[in-house]
C-alpha positions in Angstrom: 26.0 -56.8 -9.1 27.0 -58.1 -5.4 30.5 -57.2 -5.7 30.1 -53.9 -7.1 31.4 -51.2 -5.6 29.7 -48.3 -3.6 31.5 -45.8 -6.0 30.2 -47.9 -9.0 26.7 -47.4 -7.9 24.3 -45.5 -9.9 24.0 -41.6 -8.8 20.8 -40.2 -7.9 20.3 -36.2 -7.1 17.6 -36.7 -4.3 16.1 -39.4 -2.4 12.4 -40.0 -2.4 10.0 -41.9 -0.7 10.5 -45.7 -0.7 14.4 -45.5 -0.9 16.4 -47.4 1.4 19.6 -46.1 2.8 22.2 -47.8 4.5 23.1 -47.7 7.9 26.1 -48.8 10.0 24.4 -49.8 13.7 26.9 -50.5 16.8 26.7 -54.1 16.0 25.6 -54.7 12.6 24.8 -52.6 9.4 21.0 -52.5 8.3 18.7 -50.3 6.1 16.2 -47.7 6.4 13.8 -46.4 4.8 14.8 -42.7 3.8 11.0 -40.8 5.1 11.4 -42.8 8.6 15.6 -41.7 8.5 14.0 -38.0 7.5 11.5 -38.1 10.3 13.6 -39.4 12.9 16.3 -36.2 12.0 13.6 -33.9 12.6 12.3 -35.6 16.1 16.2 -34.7 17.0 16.4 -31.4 16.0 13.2 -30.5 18.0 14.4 -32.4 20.9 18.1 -31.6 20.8 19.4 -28.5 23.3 21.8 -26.2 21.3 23.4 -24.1 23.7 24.7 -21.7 21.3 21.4 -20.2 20.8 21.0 -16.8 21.5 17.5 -17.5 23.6 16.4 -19.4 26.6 14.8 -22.2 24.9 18.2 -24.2 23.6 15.1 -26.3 21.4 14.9 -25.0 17.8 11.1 -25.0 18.1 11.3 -23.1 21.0 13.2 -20.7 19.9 11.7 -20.2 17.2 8.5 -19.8 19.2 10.1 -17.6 21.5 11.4 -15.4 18.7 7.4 -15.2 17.4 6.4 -14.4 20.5 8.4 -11.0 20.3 7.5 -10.2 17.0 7.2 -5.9 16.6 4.0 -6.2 14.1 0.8 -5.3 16.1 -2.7 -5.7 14.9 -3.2 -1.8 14.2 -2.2 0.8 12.2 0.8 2.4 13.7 2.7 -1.3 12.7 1.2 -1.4 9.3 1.9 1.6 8.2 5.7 1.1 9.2 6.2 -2.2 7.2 6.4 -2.2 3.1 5.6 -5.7 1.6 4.1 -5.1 -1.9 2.6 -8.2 -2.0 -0.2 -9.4 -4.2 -3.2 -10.0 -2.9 -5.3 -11.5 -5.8 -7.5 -9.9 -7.7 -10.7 -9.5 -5.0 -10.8 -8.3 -1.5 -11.2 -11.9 0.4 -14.0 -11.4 3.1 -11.0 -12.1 5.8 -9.6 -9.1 4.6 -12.7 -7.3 4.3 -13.3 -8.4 8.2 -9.1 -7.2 9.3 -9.3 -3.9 7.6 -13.1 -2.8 9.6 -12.0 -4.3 12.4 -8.3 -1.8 12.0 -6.6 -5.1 12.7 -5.2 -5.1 9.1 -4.2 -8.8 9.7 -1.9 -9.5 6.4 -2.2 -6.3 5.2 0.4 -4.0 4.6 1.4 -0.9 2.4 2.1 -1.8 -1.1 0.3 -4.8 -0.8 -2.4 -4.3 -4.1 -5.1 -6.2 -5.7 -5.1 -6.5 -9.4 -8.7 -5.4 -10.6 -9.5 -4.9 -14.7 -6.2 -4.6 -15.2 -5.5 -1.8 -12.3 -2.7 -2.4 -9.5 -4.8 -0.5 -6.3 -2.5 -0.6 -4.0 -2.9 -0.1 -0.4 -1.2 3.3 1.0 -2.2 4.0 4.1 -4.5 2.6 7.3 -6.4 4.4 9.2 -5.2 8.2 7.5 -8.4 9.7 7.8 -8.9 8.2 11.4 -11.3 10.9 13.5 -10.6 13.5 11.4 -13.6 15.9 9.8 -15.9 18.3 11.5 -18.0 15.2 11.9 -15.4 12.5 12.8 -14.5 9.7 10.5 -14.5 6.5 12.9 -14.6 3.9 10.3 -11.3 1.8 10.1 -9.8 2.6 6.7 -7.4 1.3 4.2 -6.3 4.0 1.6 -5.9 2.9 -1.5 -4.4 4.8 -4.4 -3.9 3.1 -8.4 -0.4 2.3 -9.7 -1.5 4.2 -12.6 -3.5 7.0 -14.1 -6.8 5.8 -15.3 -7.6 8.0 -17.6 -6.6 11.5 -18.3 -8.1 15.1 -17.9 -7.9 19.0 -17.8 -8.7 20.4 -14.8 -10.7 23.0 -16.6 -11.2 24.0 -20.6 -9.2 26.6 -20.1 -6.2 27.8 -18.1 -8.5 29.1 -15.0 -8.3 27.8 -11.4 -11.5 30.3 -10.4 -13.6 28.2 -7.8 -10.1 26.6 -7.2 -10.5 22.5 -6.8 -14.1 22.3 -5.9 -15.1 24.7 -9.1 -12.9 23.0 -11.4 -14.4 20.8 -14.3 -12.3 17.8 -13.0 -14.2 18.0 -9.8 -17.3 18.5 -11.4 -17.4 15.9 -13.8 -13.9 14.8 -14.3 -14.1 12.4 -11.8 -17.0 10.4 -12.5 -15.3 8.0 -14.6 -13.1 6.7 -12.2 -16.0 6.6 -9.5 -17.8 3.9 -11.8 -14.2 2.1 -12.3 -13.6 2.1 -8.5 -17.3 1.5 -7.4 -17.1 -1.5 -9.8 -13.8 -2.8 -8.6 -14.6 -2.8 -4.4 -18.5 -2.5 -4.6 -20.0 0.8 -3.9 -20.4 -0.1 -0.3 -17.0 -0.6 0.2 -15.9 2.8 -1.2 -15.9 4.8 2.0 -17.5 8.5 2.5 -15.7 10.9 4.9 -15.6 14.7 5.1 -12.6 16.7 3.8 -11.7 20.3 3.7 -11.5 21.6 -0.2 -11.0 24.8 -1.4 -13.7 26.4 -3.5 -13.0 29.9 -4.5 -8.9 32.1 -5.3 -8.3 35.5 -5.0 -4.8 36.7 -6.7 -3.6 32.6 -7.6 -4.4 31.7 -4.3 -7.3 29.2 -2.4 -8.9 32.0 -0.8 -12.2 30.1 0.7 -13.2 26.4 0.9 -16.1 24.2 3.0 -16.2 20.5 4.6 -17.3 18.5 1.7 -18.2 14.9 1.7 -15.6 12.6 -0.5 -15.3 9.2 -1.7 -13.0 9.4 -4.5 -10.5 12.7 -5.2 -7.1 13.9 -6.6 -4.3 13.5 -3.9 -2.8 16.8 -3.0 0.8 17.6 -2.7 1.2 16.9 1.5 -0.1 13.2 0.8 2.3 12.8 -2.3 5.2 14.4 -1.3 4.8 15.6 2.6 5.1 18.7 2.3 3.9 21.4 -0.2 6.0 22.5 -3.4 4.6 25.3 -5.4 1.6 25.3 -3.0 0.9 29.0 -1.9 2.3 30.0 1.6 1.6 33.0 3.9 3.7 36.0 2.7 2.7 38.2 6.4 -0.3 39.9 4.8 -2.0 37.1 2.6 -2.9 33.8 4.2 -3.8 31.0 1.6 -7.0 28.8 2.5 -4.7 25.9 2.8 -6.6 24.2 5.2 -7.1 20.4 5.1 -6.7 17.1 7.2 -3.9 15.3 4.8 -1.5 16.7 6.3 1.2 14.3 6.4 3.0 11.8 3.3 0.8 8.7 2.7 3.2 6.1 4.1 3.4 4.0 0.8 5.5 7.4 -0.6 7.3 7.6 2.5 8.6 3.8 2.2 9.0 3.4 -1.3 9.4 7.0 -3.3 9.5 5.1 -6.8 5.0 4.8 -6.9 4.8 8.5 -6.5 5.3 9.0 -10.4 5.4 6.3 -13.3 7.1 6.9 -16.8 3.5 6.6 -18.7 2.5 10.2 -17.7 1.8 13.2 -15.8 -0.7 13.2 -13.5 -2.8 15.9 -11.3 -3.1 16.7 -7.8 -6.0 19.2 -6.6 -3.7 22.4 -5.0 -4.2 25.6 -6.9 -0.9 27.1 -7.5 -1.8 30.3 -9.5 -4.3 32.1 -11.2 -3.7 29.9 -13.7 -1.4 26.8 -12.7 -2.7 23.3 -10.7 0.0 21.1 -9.2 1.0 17.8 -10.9 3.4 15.0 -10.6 5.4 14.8 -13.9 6.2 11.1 -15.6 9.9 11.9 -15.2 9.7 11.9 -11.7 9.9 16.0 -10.3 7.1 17.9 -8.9 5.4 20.2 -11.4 2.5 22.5 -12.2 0.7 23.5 -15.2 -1.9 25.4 -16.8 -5.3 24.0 -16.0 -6.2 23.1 -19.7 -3.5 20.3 -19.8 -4.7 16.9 -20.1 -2.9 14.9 -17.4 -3.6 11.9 -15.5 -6.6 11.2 -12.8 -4.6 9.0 -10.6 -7.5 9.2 -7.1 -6.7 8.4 -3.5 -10.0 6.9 -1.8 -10.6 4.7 1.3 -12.1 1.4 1.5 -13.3 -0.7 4.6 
């Protein structure tokens, strides 16, 4: 109705394209069409000089731009391995992905990112951990990848022995060959990274008395890249010097930033440090470090590296 009221007028909740809005000039009142009013607003803000900005560009495009420009991510590993997203990342590695992680870039990667493969979170836990390490060095970019979740589960041996320590163990001998197929099958064999680690191999009283450079794709964690330190790991006592040798030395960084993915309430799981004649190390489902006798069936929850 012409002499209805601007109050009277029905309400809408957004305005979309082909609307016309009303506009009071300096000498007479006209419309507009709202996408020309909203594109005209945003010519002034990029043009318009805010001197209350806290940059030297007074532009909010420039400052923006000059906030990027000092952004503290780096293309390496030192800056992704500082920064937890947990992101999704699909359920394939894209071949941009493939191309940031060989080139140690790790361009939108970070830790906890994951890819969902048959029904496994792999999530990423570390770059570059195994970087030049080995008695032949590992110079292969790397992302370390470790599963939300057990895959399966597994004694370490039949019985409660840790003779030939991790190495000697019926989880190392054959225990681990189901989740080689799973992970070979998930990134492609190719992709599944080989590198050279220290293991133990033989005890003498409960302790890793002897071990060899071995070559590994896929194996347990131990308690330094779980927890960062050991627990019920054997220590010198001044006479008796446990072969506790090995290059994970440190707490993979996806621990360090978000404690909760060490364990997860559906069960225990193993890690490969002989504790006692008897007793491996674990991670319980409640949360605490643990060991047990190596006839349990636990969890095979793997680290390996991917690139």
């Amino acid at each position: 109705m012409a002499d209805q009221k601007i109050n009277e007028l029905p309400t809408k909740t957004a305005p979309s394209t082909g609307d016309k809005m009303l506009m009071i000039g300096a000498a007479e009142e006209y419309q507009i069409d709202y996408d020309q009013l909203a594109t005209a607003i945003l010519n002034k803000l990029s043009t318009q000089s805010f001197s209350s900005l806290d940059t030297t560009s007074k532009t909010v495009l420039g400052a923006i731009d000059e906030l990027n420009s000092k952004s503290v991510i780096f293309s390496n590993s030192g800056s992704h391995n500082s920064i937890y997203r947990g992101k999704s990342l699909g359920s394939s590695v894209t071949q941009a992905q493939w191309n940031a992680i060989s080139a140690g870039t790790f361009d939108d990667l970070y830790i906890g990112d994951y890819w969902t493969i048959g029904g496994v979170n792999w999530r990423i836990a570390a770059f570059d951990y195994y970087y030049n390490t080995g008695d032949t060095a590992f110079t292969k970019h790397h992302a370390v990848i470790v599963p939300d979740t057990s895959l399966y589960t597994h004694a370490m041996n039949d019985t409660n022995i840790t003779t030939g320590a991790y190495v000697g163990s019926k989880m190392y001998t054959e225990g681990l060959d189901q989740a080689k197929t799973t992970i070979n099958n998930a990134f492609g064999s190719s992709h599944v990274l080989s590198h050279r680690i220290y293991l133990s191999n033989a005890t003498s009283d409960g302790r890793a008395s002897a071990g060899a450079w071995t070559d590994s794709t896929v194996d347990l964690m131990c308690e330094h890249m779980v927890y960062g330190c050991g627990i019920f790991s054997p220590v010198s006592d001044g006479s008796i010097i446990p072969n506790n040798y090995r290059v994970e030395k440190s707490q993979f960084p996806l621990f360090t930033l978000d404690p909760t993915k060490m364990h997860n309430r559906s069960a225990a799981y193993w890690l490969r440090d002989v504790i006692s004649s008897v007793y491996f190390a674990g991670v319980t489902a409640s949360g605490y470090a643990a060991s047990a006798g190596a006839s349990r069936v636990f969890g095979v929850r793997p680290a390996f590296c991917i690139g």
